[in-house]
Every structure is written in structure tokens, then in C-alpha cells.
Backbone and ligand atoms as CSV (ligand in chain L), in Angstrom:
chain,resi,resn,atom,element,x,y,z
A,1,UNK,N,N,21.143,-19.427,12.447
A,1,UNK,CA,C,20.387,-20.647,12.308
A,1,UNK,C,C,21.063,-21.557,11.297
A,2,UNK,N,N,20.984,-22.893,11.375
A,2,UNK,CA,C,21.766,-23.737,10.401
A,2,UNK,C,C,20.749,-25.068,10.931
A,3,UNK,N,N,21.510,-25.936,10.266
A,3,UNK,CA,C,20.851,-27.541,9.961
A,3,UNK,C,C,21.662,-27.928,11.238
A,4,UNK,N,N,21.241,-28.816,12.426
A,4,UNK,CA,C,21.736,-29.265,13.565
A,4,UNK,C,C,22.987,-29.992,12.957
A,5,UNK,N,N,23.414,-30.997,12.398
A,5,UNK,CA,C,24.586,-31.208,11.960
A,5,UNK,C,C,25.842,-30.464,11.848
A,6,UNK,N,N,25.619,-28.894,11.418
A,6,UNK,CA,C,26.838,-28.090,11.620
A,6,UNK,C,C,26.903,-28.633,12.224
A,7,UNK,N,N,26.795,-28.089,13.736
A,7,UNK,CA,C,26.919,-27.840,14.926
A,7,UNK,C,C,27.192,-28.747,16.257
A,8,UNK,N,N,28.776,-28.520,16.668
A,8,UNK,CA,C,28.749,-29.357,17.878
A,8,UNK,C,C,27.893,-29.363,18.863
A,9,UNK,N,N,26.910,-27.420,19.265
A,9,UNK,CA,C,26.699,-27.143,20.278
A,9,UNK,C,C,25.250,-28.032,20.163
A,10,UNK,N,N,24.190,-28.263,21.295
A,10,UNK,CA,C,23.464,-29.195,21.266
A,10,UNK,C,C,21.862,-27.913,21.896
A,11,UNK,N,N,21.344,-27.954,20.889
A,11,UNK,CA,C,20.246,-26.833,21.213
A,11,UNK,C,C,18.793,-27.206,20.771
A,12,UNK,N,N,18.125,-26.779,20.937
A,12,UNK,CA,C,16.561,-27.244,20.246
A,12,UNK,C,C,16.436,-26.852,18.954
A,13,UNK,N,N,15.607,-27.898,18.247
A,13,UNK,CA,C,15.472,-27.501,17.125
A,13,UNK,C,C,13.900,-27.356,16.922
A,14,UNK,N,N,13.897,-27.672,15.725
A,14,UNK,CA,C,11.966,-27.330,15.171
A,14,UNK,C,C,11.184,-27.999,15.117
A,15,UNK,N,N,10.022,-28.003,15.775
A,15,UNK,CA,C,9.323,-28.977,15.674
A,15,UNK,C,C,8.733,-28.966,14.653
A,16,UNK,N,N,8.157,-28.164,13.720
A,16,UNK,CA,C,7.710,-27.567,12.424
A,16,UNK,C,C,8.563,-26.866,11.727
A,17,UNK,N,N,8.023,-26.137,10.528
A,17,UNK,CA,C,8.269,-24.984,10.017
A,17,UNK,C,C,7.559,-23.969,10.567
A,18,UNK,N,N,8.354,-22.717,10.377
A,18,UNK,CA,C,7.552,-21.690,10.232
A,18,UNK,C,C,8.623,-20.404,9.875
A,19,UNK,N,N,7.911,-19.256,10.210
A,19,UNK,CA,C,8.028,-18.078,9.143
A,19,UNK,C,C,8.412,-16.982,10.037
A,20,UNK,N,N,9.256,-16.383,9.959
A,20,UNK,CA,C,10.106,-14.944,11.170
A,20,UNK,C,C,10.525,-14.198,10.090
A,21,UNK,N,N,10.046,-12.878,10.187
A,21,UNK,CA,C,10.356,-11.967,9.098
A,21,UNK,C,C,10.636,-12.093,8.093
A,22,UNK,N,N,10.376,-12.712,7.655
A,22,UNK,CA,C,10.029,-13.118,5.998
A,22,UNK,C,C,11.320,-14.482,6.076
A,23,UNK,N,N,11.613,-14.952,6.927
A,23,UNK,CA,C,12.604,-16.180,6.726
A,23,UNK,C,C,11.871,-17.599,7.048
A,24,UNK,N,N,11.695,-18.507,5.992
A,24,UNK,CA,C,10.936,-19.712,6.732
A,24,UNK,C,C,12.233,-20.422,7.362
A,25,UNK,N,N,11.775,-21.149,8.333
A,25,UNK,CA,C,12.861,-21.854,9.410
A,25,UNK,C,C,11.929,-23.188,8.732
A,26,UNK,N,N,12.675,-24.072,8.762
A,26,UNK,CA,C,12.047,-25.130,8.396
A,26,UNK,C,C,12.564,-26.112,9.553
A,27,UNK,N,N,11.765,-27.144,9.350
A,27,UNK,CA,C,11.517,-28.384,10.760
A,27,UNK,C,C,12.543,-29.161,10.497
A,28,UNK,N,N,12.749,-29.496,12.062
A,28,UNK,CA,C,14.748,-29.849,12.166
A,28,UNK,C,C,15.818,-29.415,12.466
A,29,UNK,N,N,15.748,-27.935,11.597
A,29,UNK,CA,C,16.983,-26.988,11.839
A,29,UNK,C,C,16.869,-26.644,13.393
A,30,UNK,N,N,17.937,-26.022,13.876
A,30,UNK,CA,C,18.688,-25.526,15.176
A,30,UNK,C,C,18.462,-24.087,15.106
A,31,UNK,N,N,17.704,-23.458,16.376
A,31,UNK,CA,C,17.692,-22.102,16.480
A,31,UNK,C,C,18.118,-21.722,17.407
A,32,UNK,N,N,19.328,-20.804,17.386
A,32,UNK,CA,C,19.692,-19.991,19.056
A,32,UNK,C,C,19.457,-18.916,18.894
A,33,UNK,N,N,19.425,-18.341,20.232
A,33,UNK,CA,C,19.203,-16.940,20.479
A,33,UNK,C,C,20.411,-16.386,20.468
A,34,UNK,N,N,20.201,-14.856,18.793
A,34,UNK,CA,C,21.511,-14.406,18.632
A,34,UNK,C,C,21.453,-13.243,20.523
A,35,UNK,N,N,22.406,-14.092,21.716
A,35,UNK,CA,C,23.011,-13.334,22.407
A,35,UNK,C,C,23.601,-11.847,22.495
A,36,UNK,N,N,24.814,-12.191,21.659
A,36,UNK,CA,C,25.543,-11.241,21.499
A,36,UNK,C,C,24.643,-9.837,21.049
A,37,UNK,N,N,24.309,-10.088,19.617
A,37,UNK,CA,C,23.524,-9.205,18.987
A,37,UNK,C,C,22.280,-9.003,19.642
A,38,UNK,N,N,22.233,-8.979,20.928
A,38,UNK,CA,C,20.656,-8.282,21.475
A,38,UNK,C,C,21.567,-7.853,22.770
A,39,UNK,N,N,22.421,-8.083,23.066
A,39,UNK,CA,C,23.514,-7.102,23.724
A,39,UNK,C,C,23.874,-6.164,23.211
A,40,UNK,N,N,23.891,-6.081,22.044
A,40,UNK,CA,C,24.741,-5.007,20.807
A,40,UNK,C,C,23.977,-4.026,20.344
A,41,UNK,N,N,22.496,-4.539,20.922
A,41,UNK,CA,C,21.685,-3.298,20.140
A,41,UNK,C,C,21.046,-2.488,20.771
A,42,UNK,N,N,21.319,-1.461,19.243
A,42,UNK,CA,C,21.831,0.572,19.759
A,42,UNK,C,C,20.546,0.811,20.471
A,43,UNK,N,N,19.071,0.086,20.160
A,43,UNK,CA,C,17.824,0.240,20.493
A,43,UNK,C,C,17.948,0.081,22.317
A,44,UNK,N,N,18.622,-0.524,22.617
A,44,UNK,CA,C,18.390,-1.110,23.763
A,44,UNK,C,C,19.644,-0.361,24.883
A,45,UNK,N,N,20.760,-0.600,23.956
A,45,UNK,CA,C,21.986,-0.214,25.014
A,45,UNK,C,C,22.633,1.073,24.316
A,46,UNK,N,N,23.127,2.387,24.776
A,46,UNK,CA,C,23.893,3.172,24.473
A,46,UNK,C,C,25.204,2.972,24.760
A,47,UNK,N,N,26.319,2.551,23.758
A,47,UNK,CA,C,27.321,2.603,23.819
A,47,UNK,C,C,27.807,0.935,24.335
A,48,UNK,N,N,27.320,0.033,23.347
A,48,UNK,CA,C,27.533,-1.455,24.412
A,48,UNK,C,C,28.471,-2.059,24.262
A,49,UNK,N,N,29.727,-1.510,24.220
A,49,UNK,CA,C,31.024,-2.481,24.260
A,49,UNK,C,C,31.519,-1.669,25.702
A,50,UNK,N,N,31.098,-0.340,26.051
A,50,UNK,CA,C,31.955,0.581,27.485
A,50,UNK,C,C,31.422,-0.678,28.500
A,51,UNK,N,N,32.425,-0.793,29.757
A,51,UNK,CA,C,32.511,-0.836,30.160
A,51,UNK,C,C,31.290,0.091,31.588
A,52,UNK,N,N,30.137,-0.613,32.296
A,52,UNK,CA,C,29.049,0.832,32.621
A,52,UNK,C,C,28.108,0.164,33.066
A,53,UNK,N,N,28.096,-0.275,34.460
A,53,UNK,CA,C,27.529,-0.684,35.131
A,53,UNK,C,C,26.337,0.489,35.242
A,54,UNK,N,N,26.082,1.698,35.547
A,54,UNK,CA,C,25.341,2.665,35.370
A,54,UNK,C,C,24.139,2.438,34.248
A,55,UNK,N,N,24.370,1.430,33.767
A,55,UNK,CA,C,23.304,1.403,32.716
A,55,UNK,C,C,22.117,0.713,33.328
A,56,UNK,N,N,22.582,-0.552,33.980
A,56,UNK,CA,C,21.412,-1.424,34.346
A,56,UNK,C,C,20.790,-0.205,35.850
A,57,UNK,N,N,21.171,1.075,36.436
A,57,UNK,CA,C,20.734,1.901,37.352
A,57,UNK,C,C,19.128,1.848,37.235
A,58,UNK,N,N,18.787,2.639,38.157
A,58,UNK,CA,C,17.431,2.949,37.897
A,58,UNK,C,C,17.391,4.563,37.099
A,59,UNK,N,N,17.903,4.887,37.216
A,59,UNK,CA,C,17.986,6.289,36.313
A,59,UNK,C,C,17.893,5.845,34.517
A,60,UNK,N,N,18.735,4.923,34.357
A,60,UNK,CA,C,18.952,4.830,32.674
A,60,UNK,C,C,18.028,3.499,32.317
A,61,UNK,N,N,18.038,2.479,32.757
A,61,UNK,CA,C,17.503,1.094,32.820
A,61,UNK,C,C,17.440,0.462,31.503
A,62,UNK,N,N,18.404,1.065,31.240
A,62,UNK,CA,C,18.382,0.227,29.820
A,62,UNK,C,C,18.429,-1.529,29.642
A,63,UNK,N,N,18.544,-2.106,30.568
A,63,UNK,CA,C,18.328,-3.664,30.500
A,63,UNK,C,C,16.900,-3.598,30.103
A,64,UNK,N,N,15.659,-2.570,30.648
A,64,UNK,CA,C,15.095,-2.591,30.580
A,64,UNK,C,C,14.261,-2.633,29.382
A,65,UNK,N,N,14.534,-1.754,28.574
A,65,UNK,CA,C,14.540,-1.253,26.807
A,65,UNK,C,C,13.013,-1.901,26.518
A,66,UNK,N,N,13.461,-3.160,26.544
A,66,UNK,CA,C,11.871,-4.424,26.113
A,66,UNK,C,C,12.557,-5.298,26.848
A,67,UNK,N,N,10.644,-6.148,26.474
A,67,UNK,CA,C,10.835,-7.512,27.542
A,67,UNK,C,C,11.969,-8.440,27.057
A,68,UNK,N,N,13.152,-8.135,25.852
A,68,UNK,CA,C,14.089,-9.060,25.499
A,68,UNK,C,C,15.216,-8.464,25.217
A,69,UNK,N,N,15.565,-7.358,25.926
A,69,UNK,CA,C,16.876,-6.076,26.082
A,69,UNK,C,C,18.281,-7.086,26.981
A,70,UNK,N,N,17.912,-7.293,27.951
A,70,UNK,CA,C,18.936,-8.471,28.578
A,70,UNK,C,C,18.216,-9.176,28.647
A,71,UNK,N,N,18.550,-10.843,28.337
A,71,UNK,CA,C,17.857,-11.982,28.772
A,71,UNK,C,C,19.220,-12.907,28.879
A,72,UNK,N,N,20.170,-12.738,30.436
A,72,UNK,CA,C,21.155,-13.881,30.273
A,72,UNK,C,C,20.643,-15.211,30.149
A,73,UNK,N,N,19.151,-15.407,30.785
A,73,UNK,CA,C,18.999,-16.893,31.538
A,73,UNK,C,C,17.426,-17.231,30.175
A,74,UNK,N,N,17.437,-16.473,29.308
A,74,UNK,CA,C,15.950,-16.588,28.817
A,74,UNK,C,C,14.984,-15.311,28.979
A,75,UNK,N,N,13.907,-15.990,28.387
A,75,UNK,CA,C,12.641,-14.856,29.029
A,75,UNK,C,C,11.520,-15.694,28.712
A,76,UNK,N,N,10.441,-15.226,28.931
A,76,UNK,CA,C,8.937,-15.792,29.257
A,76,UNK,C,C,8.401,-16.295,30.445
A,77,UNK,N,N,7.889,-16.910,30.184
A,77,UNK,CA,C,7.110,-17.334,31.690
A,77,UNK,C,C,7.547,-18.095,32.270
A,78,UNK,N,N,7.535,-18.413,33.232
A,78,UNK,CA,C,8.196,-19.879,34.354
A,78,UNK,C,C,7.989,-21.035,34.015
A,79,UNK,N,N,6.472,-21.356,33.284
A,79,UNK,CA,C,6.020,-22.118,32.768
A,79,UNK,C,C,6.789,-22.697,31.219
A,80,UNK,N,N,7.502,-21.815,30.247
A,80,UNK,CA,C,7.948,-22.206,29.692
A,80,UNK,C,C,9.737,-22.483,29.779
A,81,UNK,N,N,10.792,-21.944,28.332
A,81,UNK,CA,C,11.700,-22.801,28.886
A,81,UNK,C,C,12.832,-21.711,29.479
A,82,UNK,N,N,12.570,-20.681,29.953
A,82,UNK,CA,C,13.186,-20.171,30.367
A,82,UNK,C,C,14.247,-20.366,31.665
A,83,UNK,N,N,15.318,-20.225,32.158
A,83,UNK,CA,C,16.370,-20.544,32.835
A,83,UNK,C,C,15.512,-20.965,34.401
A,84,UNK,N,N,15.197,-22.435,34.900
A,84,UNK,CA,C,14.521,-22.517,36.166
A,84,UNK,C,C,15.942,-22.125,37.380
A,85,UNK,N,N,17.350,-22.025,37.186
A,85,UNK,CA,C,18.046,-21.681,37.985
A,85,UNK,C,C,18.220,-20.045,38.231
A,86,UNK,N,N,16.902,-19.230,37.330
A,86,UNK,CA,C,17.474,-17.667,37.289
A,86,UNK,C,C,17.738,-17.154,38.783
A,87,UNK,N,N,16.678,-17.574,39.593
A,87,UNK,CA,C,16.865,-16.699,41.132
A,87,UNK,C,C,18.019,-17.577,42.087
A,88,UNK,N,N,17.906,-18.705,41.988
A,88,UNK,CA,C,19.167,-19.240,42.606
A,88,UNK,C,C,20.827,-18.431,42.404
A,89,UNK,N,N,20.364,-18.242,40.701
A,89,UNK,CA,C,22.192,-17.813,39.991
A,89,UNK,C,C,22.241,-16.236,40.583
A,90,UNK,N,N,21.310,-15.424,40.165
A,90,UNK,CA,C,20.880,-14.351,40.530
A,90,UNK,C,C,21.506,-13.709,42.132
A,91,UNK,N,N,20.745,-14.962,43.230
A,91,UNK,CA,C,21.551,-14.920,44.482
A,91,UNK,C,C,22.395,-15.319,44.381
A,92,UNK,N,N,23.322,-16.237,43.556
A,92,UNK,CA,C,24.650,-16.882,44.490
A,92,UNK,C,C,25.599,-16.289,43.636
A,93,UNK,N,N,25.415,-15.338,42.525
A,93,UNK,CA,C,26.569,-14.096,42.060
A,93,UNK,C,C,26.453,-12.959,42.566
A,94,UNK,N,N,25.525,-12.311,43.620
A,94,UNK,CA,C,25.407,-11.816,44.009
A,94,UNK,C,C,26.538,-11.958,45.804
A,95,UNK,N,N,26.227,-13.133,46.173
A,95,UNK,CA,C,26.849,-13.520,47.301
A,95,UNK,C,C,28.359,-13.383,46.958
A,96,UNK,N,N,28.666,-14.579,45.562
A,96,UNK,CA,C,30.240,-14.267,45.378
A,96,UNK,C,C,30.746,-12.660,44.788
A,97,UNK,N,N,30.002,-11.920,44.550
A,97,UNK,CA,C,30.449,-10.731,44.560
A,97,UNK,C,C,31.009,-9.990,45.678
A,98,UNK,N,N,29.718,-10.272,46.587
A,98,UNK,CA,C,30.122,-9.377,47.804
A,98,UNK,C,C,31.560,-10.316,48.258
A,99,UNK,N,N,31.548,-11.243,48.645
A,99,UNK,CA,C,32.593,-11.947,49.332
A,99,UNK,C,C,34.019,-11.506,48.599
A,100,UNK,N,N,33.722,-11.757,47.179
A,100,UNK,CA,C,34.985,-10.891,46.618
A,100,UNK,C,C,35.683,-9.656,46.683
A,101,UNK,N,N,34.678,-8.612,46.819
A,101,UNK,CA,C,35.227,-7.297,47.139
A,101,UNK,C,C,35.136,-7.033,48.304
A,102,UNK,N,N,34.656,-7.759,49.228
A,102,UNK,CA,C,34.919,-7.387,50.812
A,102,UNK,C,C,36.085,-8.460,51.402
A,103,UNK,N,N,36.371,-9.135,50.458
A,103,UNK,CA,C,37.644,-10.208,51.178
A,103,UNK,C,C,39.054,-10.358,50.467
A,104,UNK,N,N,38.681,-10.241,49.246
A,104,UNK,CA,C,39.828,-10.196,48.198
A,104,UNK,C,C,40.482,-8.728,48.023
A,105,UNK,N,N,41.738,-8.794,47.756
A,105,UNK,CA,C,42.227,-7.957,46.309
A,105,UNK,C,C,42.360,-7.757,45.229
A,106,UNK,N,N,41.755,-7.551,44.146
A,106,UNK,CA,C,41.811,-7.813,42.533
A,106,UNK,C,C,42.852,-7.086,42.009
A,107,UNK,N,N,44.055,-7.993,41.274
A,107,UNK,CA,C,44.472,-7.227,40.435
A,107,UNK,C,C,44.596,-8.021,39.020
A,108,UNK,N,N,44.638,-7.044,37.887
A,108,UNK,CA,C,44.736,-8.049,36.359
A,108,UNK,C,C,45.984,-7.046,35.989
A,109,UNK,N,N,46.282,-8.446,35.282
A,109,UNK,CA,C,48.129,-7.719,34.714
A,109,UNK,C,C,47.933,-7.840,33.125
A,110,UNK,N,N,48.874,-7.222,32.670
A,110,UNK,CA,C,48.320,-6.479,31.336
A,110,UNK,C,C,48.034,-7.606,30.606
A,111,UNK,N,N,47.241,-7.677,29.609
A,111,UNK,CA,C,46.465,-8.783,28.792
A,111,UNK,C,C,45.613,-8.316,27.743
A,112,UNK,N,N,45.532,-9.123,26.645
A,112,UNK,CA,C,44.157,-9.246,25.907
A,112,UNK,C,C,43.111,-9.189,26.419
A,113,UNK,N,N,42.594,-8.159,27.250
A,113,UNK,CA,C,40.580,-8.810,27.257
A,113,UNK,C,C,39.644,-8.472,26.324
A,114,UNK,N,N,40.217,-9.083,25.246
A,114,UNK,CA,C,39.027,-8.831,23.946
A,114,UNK,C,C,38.451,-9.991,23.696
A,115,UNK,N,N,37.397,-10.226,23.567
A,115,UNK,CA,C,36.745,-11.420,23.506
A,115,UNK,C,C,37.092,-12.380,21.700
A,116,UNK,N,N,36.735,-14.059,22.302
A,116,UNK,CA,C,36.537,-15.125,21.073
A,116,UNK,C,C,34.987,-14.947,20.864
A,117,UNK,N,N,34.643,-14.492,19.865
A,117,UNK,CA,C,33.358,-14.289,19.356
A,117,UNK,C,C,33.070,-15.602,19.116
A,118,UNK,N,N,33.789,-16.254,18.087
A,118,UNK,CA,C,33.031,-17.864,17.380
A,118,UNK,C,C,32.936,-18.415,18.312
A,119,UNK,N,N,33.405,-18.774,19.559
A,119,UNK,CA,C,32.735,-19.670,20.557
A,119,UNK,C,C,31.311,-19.258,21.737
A,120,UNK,N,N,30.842,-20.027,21.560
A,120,UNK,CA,C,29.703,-20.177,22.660
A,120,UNK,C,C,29.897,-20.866,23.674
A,121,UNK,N,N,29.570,-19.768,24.896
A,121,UNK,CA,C,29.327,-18.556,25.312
A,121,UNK,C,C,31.084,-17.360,24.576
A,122,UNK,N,N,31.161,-16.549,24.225
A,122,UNK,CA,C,32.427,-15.842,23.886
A,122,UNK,C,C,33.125,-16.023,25.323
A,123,UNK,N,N,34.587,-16.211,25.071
A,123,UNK,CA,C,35.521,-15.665,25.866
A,123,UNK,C,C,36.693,-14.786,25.957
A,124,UNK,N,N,36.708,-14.079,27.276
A,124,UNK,CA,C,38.557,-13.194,27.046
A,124,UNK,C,C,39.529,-14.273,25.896
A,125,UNK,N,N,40.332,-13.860,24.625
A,125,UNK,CA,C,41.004,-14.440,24.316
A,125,UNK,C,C,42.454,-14.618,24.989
A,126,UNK,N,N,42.692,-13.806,26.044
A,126,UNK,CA,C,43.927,-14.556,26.919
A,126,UNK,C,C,43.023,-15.441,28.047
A,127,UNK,N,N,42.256,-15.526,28.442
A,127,UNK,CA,C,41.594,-16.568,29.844
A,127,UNK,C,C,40.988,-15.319,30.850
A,128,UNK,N,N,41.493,-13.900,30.649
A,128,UNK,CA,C,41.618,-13.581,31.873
A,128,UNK,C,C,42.240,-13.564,33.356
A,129,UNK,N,N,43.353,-13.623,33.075
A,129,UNK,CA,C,43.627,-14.137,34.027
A,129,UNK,C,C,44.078,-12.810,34.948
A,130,UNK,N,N,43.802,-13.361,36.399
A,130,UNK,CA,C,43.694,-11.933,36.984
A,130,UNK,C,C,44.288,-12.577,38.692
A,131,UNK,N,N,44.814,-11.531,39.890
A,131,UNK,CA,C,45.515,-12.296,41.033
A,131,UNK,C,C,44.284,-11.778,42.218
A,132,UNK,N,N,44.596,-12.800,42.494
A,132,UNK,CA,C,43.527,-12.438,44.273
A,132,UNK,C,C,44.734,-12.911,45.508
A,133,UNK,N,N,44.642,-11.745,45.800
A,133,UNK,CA,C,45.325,-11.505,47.289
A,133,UNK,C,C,44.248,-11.350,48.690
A,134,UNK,N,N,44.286,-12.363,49.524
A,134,UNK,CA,C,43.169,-12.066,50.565
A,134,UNK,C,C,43.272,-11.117,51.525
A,135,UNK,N,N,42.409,-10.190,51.560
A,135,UNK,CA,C,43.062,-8.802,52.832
A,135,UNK,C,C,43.060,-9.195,53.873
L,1,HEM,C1,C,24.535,-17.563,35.722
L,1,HEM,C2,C,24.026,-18.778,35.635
L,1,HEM,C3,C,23.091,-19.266,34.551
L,1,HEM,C4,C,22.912,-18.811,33.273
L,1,HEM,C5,C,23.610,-17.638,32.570
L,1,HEM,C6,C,21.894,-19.650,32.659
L,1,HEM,C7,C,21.401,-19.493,31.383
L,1,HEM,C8,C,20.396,-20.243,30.816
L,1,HEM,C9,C,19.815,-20.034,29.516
L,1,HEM,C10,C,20.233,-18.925,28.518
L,1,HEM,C11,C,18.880,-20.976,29.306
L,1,HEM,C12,C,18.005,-21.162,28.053
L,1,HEM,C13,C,16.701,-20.392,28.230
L,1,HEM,C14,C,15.792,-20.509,27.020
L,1,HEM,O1,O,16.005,-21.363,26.157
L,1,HEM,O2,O,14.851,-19.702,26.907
L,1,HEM,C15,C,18.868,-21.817,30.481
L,1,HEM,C16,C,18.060,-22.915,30.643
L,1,HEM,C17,C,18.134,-23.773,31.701
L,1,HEM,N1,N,18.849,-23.598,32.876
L,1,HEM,FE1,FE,20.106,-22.066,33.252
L,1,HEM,N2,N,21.504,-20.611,33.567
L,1,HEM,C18,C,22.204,-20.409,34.741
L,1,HEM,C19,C,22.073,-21.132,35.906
L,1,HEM,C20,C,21.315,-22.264,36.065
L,1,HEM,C21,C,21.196,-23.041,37.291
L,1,HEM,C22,C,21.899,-22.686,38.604
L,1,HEM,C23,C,20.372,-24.084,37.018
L,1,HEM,C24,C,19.909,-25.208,37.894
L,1,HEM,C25,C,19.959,-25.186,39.222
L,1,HEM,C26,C,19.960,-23.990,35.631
L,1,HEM,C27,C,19.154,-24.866,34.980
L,1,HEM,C28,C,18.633,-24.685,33.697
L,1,HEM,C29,C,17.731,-25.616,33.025
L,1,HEM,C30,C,17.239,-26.962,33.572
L,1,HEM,C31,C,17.404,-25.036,31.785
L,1,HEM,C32,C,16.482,-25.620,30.688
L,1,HEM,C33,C,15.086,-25.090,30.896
L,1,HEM,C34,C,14.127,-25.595,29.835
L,1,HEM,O3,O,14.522,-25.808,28.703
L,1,HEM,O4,O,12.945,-25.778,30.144
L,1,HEM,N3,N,20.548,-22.861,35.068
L,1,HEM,N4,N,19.784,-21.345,31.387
């Protein structure tokens, strides 16, 4: 949290003050949702830097953990400000998935894929860059 001025990124701020675990946020300042760090936590995910699709399974469900264990797009109600594109994005990464592994070839050649933390959203610090060959 900081005074909106840091900050290039452009987010909501406060309409008031108020009080979160003993921290007053005062009216004005800029609040985001620490992302990363609710990805990171041990409460929620075992082992969250592996690589483990097996997690979001129905056997382990750890997305599941609490109602705020994964939230790419938000959380709460429809009514508030949570992501109105979730089921659209939901289906159409779903679609480019399939199309990818039933049409493409993936290969990635050796690289950095360790992520830029200070930027929002983080990225691979080489780009990622990876080849698609169509079968
Ligand atoms: C993978 C794709 C997407 C991701 C990861 C994503 C993520 C998010 C997140 C994190 C928020 C903030 C939620 C909050 O403050 O509680 C948000 C809000 C929003 N998203 Fe998305 N989004 C995606 C796709 C879309 C699409 C496809 C649309 C429109 C068709 C969309 C429209 C919006 C709008 C209008 C808001 C603001 C809602 C509000 O403040 O009331 N998003 N999104």
C-alpha cells in the first residue's frame, strides 16, 4: 500500500479510512491485492513455486484452501468489483489451450524463466520466448 502518487499503476484508492489488522489505511492511499503473496501461501498451496498442475485436481484442491486461495480475476459477488470478463476469459483460455496442444508443437530453448517480481503483473525475465511448429 502507498500514497497513489508513487505509483504509475492506476488502481482504486480509499474512499475513507479505515483499520486491517492493526494498520489504519487512510483515505486516498492506493490498495492492491498482494497477488503474488496469496499465491505464495504455505496455508493454501504446498510447495508454490513447482511447477503442478495436480494441485488445482479434485483430489488436492488446493485453489480451493478459502474463498481467497486463487483469485486471478477477483472474488466476491458479481454484484461487486470483481472481474465481469471471468467466464468469457475462463472459456476462451480454455479454447486456446486446446487448439494449442492439438495443433501446435511447443518447444522452449534454453532461457531464464524466472520471473520480474517489481513489475505488475510479474514477468519471465527473458520474454519467454518459446517456437510453435504446426503439426
Ligand atoms: C485472463 C483474463 C483476465 C484476468 C486475469 C482479469 C483480471 C481482473 C482482475 C484481477 C480484476 C480486479 C478485480 C477486483 O478488483 O476485485 C478485473 C476487473 C475487471 N475486468 Fe478483468 N480480467 C480478465 C479478463 C477480462 C475480460 C475478458 C474483460 C471484459 C470482457 C474484463 C473486464 C474487467 C472489468 C470491466 C473489470 C473492473 C470491474 C470493476 O471494477 O467493477 N476482464 N479483472
Amino acid at each position: 500500500m502507498s500514497k497513489r502518487s508513487d505509483h504509475a499503476v492506476r488502481a482504486r484508492t480509499q474512499r475513507e479510512d479505515f483499520e486491517l489488522g492493526g494498520y489504519r489505511i487512510p483515505k486516498d492511499w492506493m490498495v492492491l491485492w498482494a497477488l503474488r503473496e496469496t499465491n505464495m501461501w504455505p496455508a493454501s498451496f504446498r510447495e508454490p513455486s513447482k511447477f503442478d498442475p495436480d494441485r488445482f485436481g479434485e483430489a488436492r484442491a488446493e485453489d480451493k484452501a478459502s474463498e481467497h486461495a486463487f483469485v486471478p480475476q477477483g472474488v466476491g459477488p458479481e454484484t461487486g468489483h470483481r472481474c465481469p470478463g471471468l467466464d468469457y476469459a475462463t472459456m476462451f483460455m480454455q479454447l486456446f489451450a486446446a487448439h494449442l496442444v492439438r495443433d501446435y508443437e511447443l518447444s522452449l530453448p534454453e532461457q531464464d524463466t524466472s520471473y520480474q517480481w517489481k513489475i505488475i503483473p510479474p514477468e519471465p525475465k527473458a520474454g519467454l520466448a518459446f517456437q510453435l511448429t504446426r503439426r
